[in-house]
N, C-alpha and C positions, 0 to 999 in steps of 0.2 A: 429818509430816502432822498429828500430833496437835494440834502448837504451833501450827499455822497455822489450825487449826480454834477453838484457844481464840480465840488472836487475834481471829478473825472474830469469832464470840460477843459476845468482848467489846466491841467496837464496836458491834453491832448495838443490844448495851444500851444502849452511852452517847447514840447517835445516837436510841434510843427514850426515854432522858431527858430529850435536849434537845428533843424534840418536844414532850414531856409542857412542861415547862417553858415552852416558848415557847407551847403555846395556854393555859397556865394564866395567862401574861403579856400575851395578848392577850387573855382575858377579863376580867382586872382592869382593863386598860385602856380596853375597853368597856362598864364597870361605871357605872352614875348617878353615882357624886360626880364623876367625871373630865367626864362628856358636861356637868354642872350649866356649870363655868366652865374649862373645856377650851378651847371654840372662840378665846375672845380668846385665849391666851396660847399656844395653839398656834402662832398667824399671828406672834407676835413671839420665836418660840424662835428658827427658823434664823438670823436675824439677827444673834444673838449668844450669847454664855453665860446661860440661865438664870439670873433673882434670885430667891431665895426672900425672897414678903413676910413 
């Protein structure tokens, strides 16, 4: 029971990481240099692989 409880624990961190992570990556992503010149090269990502100019 003990092992099963670490277990859990320790998931509950990682998945509280990756939260932490993901709105700290969606707030840099909605950060001003990105919205500046974001919109054009948004619309031409899907298309293909990224070019960095």
């Amino acid at each position: 029971m003990s092992l099963a409880k670490t277990a859990l624990w320790g998931l509950l961190i990682l998945m509280g990481a990756l939260l932490l992570d993901w709105l700290l990556f969606v707030r840099i992503a909605n950060a001003e240099p990105v919205r500046r010149y974001g919109s054009s090269r948004k619309r031409r990502t899907p298309s293909g692989p990224a070019v960095p100019r």
